[in-house]
NUVO-471193 format. One record per atom (N, C-alpha, C): z, y, x; residue in one letter. Coordinates in steps of 0.2 Angstrom, whole numbers, plus 5000, padded with zeros to 4 digits. Each point is the difference from the previous one (the first is absolute). Layout:
N
ZYXa
...
***
This chain:
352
510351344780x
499849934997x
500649955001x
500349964995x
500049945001x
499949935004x
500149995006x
499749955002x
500449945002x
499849944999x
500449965001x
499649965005x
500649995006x
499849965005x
500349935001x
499549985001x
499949905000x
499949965005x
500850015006x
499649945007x
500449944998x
499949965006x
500349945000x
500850005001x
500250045004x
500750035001x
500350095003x
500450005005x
500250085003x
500049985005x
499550045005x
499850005006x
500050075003x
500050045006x
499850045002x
499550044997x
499449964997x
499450045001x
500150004992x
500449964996x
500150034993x
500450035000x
500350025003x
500750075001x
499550085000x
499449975004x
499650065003x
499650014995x
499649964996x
499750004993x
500450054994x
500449964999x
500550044997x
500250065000x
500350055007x
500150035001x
499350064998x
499749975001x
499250034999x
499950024993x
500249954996x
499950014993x
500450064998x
500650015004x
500450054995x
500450065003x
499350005008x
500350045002x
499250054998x
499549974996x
499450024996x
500250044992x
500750004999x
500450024993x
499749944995x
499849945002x
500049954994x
500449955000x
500149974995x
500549964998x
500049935004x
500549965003x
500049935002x
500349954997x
499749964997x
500349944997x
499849945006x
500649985002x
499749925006x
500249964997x
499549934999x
500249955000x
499649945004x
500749975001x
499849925005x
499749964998x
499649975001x
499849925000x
500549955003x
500450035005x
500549975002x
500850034999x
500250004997x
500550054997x
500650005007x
500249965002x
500550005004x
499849995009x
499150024999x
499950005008x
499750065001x
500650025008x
499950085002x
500149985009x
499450035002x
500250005009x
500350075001x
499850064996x
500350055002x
500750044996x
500350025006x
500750005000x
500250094996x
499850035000x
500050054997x
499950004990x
500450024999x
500050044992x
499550014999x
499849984991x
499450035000x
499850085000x
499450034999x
500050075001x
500550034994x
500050055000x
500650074994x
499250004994x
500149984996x
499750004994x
499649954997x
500149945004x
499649934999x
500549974995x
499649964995x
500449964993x
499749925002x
500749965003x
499649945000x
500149964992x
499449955001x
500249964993x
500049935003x
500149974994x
500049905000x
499749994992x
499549945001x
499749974998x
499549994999x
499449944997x
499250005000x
499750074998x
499450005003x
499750065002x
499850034993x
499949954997x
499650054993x
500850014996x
500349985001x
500750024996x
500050075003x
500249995006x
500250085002x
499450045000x
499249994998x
499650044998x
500350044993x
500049954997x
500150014993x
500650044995x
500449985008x
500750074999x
499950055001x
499950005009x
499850085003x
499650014997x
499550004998x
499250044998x
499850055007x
499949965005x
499850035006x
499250034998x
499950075002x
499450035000x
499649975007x
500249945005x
499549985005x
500449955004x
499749965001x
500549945005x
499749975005x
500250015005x
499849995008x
500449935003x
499649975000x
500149915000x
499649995008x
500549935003x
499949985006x
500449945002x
499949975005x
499449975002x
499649974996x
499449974999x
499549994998x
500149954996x
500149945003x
500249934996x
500249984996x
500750055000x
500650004996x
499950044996x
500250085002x
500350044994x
499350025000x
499650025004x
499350024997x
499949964995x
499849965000x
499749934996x
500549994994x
500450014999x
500650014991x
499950055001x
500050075003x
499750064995x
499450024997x
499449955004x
499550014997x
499849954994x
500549934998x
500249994996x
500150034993x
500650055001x
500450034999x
499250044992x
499750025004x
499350034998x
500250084997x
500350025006x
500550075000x
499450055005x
499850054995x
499650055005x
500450074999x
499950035006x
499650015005x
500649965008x
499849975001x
500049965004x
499849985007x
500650035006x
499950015007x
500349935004x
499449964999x
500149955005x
500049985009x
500750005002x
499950005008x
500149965004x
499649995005x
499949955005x
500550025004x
500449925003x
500650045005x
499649955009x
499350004997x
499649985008x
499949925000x
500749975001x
500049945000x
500049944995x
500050054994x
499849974993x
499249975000x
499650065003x
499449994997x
499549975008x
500350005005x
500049985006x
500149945003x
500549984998x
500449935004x
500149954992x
500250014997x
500349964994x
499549984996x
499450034999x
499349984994x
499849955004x
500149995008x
499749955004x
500449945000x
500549994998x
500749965000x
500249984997x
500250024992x
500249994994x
499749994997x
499749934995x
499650004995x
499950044996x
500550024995x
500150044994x
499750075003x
500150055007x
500250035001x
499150065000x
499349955002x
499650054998x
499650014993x
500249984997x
499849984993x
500350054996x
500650025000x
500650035000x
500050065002x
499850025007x
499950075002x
499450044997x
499449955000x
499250014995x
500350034993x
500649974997x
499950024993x
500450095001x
500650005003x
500350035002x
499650065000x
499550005004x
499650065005x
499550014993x
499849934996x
499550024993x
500250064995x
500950015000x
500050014997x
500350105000x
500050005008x
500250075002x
499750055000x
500150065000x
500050074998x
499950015005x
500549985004x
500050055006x
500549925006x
499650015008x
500249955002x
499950045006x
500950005003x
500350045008x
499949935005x
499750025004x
500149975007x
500050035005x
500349985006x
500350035005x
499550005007x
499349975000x
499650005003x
499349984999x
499550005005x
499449994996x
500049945000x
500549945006x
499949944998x
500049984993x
500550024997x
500250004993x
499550034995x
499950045002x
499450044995x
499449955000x
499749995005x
499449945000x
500449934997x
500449985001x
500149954997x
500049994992x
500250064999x
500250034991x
499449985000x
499550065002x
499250024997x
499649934999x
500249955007x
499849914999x
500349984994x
500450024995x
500349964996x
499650034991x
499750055003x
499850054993x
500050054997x
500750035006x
500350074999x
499450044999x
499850074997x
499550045001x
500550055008x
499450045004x
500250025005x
500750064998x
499650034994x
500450084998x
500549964997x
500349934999x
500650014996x
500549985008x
499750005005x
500649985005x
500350085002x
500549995001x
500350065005x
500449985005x
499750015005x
500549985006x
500150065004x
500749975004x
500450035003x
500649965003x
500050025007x
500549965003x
500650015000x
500649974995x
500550024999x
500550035004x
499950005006x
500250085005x
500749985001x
500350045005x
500750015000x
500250085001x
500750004999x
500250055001x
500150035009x
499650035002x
499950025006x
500850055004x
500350034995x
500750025003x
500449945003x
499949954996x
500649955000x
499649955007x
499649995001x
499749965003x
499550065005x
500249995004x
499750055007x
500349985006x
499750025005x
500149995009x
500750045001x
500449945004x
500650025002x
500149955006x
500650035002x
500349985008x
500149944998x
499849945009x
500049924998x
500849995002x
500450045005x
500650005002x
500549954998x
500150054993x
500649984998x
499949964995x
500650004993x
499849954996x
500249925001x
499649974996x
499949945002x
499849965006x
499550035005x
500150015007x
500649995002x
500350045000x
500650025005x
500549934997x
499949994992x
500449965000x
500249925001x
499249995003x
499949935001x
500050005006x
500050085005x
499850005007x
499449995003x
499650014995x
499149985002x
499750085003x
500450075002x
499850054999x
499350005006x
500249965005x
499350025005x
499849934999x
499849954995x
499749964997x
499250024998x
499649954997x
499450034998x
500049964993x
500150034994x
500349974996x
499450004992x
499749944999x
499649994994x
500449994994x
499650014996x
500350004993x
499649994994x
500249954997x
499949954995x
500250024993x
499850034994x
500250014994x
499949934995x
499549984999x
499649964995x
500449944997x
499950004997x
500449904995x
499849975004x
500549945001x
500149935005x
499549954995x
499450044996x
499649954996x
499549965004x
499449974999x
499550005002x
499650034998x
499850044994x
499550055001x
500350045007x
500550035001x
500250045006x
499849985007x
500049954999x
500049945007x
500450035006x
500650004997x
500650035006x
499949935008x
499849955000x
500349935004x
499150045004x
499750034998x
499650015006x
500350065002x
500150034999x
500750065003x
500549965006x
500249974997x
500649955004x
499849975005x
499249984997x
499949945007x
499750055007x
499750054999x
499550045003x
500650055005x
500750024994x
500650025006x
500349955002x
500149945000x
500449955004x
499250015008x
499749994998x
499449995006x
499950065005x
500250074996x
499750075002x
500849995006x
500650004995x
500549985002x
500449975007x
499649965002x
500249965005x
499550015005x
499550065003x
499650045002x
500650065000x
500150034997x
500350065001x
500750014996x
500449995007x
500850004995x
500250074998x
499850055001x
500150054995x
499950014991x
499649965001x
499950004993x
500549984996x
500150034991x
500349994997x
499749994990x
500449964997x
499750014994x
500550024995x
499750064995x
500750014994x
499549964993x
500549935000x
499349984993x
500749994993x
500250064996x
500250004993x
499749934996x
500350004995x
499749964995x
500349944999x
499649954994x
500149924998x
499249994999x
500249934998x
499649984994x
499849945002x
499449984998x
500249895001x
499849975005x
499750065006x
499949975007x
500750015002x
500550034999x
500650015001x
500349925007x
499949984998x
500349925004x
499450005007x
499550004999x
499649995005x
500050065004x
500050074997x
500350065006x
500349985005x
500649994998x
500550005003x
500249945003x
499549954998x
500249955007x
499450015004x
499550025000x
499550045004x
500350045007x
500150034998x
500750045004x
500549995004x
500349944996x
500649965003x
499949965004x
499449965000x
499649945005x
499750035006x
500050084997x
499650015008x
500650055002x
500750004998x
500350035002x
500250085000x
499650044996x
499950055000x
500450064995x
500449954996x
500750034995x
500350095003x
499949975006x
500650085001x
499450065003x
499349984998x
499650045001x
499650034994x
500149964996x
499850034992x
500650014996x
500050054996x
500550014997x
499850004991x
500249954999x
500049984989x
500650024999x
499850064998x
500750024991x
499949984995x
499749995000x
499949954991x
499650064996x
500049984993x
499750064999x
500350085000x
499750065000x
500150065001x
499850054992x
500350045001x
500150064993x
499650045001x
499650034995x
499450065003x
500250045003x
500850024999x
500250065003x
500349985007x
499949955004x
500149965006x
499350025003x
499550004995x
499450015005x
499750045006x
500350054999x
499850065006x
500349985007x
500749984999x
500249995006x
499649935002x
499749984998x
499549945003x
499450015004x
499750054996x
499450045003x
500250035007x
500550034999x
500350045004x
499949955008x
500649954998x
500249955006x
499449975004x
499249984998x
499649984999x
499550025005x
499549995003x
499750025006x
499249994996x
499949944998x
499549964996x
500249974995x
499350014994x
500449984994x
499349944998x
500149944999x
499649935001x
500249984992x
499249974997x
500049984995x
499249965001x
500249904996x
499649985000x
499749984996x
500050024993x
500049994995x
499249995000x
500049944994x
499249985000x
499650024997x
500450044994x
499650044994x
500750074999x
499650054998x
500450054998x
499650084995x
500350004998x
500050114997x
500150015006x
500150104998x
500050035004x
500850005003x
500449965005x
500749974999x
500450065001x
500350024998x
500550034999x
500550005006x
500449955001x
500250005008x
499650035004x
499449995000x
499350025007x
500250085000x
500050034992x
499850075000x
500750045004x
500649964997x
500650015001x
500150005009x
499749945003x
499950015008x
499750065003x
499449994997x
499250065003x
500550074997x
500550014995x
500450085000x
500450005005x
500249965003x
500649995002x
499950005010x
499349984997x
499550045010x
500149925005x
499949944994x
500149945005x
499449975000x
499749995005x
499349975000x
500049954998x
499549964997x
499949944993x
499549945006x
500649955001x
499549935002x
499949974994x
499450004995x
500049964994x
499549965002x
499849964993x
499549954998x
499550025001x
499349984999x
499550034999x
499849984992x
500150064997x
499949994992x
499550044999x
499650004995x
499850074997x
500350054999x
500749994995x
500550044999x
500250055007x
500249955004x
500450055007x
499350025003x
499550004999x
499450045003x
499850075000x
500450004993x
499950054996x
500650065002x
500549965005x
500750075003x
499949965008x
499849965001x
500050015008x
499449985003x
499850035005x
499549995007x
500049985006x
500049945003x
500349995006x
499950045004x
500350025005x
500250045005x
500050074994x
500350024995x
500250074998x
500549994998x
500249964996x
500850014996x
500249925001x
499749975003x
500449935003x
499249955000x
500149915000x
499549975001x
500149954993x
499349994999x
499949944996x
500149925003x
500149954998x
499949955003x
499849944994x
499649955001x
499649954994x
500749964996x
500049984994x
500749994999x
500049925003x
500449994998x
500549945002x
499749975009x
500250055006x
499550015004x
500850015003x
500649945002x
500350025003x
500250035010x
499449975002x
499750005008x
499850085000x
499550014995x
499850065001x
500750074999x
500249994996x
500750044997x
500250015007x
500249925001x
500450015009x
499750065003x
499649975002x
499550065005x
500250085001x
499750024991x
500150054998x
500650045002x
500649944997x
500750045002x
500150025008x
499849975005x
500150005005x
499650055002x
499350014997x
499750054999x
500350074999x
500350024997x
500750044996x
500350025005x
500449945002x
500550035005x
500050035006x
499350015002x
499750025008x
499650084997x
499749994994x
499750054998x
500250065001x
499450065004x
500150085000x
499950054993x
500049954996x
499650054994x
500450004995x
500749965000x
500449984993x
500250084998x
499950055003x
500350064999x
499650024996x
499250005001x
499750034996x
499649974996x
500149935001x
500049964993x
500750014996x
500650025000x
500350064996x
500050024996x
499550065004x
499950064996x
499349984996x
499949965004x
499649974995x
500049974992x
500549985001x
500449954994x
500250064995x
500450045003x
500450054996x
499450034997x
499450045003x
499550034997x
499849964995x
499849935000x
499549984996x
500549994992x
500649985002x
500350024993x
500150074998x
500250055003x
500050064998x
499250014995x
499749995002x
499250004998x
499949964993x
500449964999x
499549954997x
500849954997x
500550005001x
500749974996x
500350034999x
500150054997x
500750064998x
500149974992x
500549994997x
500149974994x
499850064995x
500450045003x
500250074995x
499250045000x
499649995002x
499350025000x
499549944996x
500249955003x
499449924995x
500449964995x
500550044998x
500449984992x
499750054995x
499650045003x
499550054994x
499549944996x
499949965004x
499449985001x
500249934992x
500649985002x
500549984993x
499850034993x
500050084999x
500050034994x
499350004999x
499550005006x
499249994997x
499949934998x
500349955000x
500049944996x
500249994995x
500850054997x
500349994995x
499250064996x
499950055001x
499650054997x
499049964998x
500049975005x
499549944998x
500049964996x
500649974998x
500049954996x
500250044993x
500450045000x
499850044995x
499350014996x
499950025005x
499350064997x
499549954997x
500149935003x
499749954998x
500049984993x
500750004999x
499950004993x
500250034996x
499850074999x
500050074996x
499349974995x
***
């Protein structure tokens, strides 16, 4: 088939989409909503056709036999527009999660969006129920947790690395992935280590990233003095990320809504026990005391605790194996990207 994909830009996880489409022998046309916005750094896949311009123009040219549109508000919502069947509309979690509650335009928008799908992927049952709230029928969702690739992301020695090069090696060192946004709620991360922090001077933080709490991070930090005990590289390249997990002791996220995140699953392969949120979504990969702890969000007292909690713990070892198991089980990309073709093959059949 023909398929023409429709995100808002090129990110990792539309590197990985793509890669899917044509590594299935069908054809990739990508086009942007955002034409000149890319966080990932890598080429696109060997056999992808990007294009430029309005959606139904490059309809009208490709003659795509199927088009898999996403996030919801935007590109779902002009493809459904568009009045282009057979039509795979996908949720990227926080579209239909965090933004319908935020955006004016944004639930209104996702509703027609999902009225008008064939077929609708989501990456969790938070997402699934949320669709099903909106009118999806149950048989048009197909979910699956976009997964990682478990070679590349797996348990390795904390030694070396970026350990070794910051000199943190007998450190106890957490780690931070998430946008510096406030969906993410990185400043309850920050407050919870400056506090855990001056209780216990081993500790350490590796927190990547930007974004527009940017200014308040970092003077969070500064005020309490603790600059040469967190290290920010600014933002990092997907292929930077291994040796992050690696470094990593704990891997902490406070995020107030999410999908199945992608980072998490990249941690839990990688064998680092998960201090997260208490979300629906993270409920669904972690268990306190099995593969790390929940905590209530924006709960930076509690957070403290836990980390301190962490770092006395006898159990991070088989919380671990823990981690690694429940991805092996349940995130492997190269096994839940089938789950992909039964959505393109649904919407199909839908409209034979």
């Amino acid at each position: 088939m023909r398929i023409l994909y429709f995100s808002r830009g090129y990110t990792p996880h539309d590197h990985r989409f793509l890669s899917a489409i044509t590594e299935a022998g069908h054809e990739a046309v990508f086009l942007r909503l955002n034409p000149d916005s890319a966080t990932e750094t890598r080429r696109l896949p060997k056999g992808v056709k990007p294009v430029r311009g309005s959606l139904r123009t490059v309809i009208s040219q490709v003659k795509p036999d199927l088009v898999h549109a996403g996030p919801l508000p935007d590109c779902g919502y002009q493809a459904a527009k568009s009045g282009f069947h057979p039509l795979v509309q996908m949720s990227w979690g926080s579209d239909i999660l965090w933004e319908v509650k935020r955006i004016a335009t944004s639930r209104s928008r996702v509703r027609f969006a999902l009225q008008h799908a064939d077929a609708v992927i989501g990456d969790c049952e938070t997402v699934k129920h949320a669709a099903i709230k909106f009118g999806t029928p149950a048989d048009r969702i197909v979910k699956f947790p976009w997964g990682v690739d478990l070679t590349q992301f797996k348990p390795a020695g904390k030694k070396g690395g970026i350990r070794a090069e910051l000199g943190w090696q007998n450190n106890f060192v957490l780690l931070h992935l998430r946008a510096w946004d406030p969906l993410y709620d990185p400043l309850t991360v920050a407050k919870a280590f400056v506090d855990a922090a001056r209780q216990n001077l081993d500790l350490r933080l590796l927190m990547p990233g930007n974004g527009s709490l940017s200014s308040e991070l970092r003077k969070t930090f500064a005020q309490a003095g603790l600059r040469n005990r967190v290290h920010l590289p600014g933002k990092i390249s997907y292929v930077d990320l291994p040796a992050y997990y690696r470094a990593a002791d704990v891997y902490l996220s406070a995020a107030q809504s999410d999908g199945s995140s992608v980072s998490l699953l990249e941690a839990l392969a990688s064998g680092l026990p998960a201090l997260v949120s208490d979300i629906p979504s993270n409920r669904e990969w972690v268990e306190t005391g099995k593969q790390g702890w929940l905590f209530p969000p924006k709960k930076p007292a509690v957070l403290r605790e836990l980390i301190l909690q962490a770092t006395g713990s006898d159990k991070m070892t088989n919380m671990a194996r823990q981690a690694r198991k429940v991805a092996e089980s349940r995130a492997d990309w190269n096994r839940n990207k089938l789950a992909l073709y039964k959505a393109y093959e649904l919407a199909v059949r839908i409209n034979r």
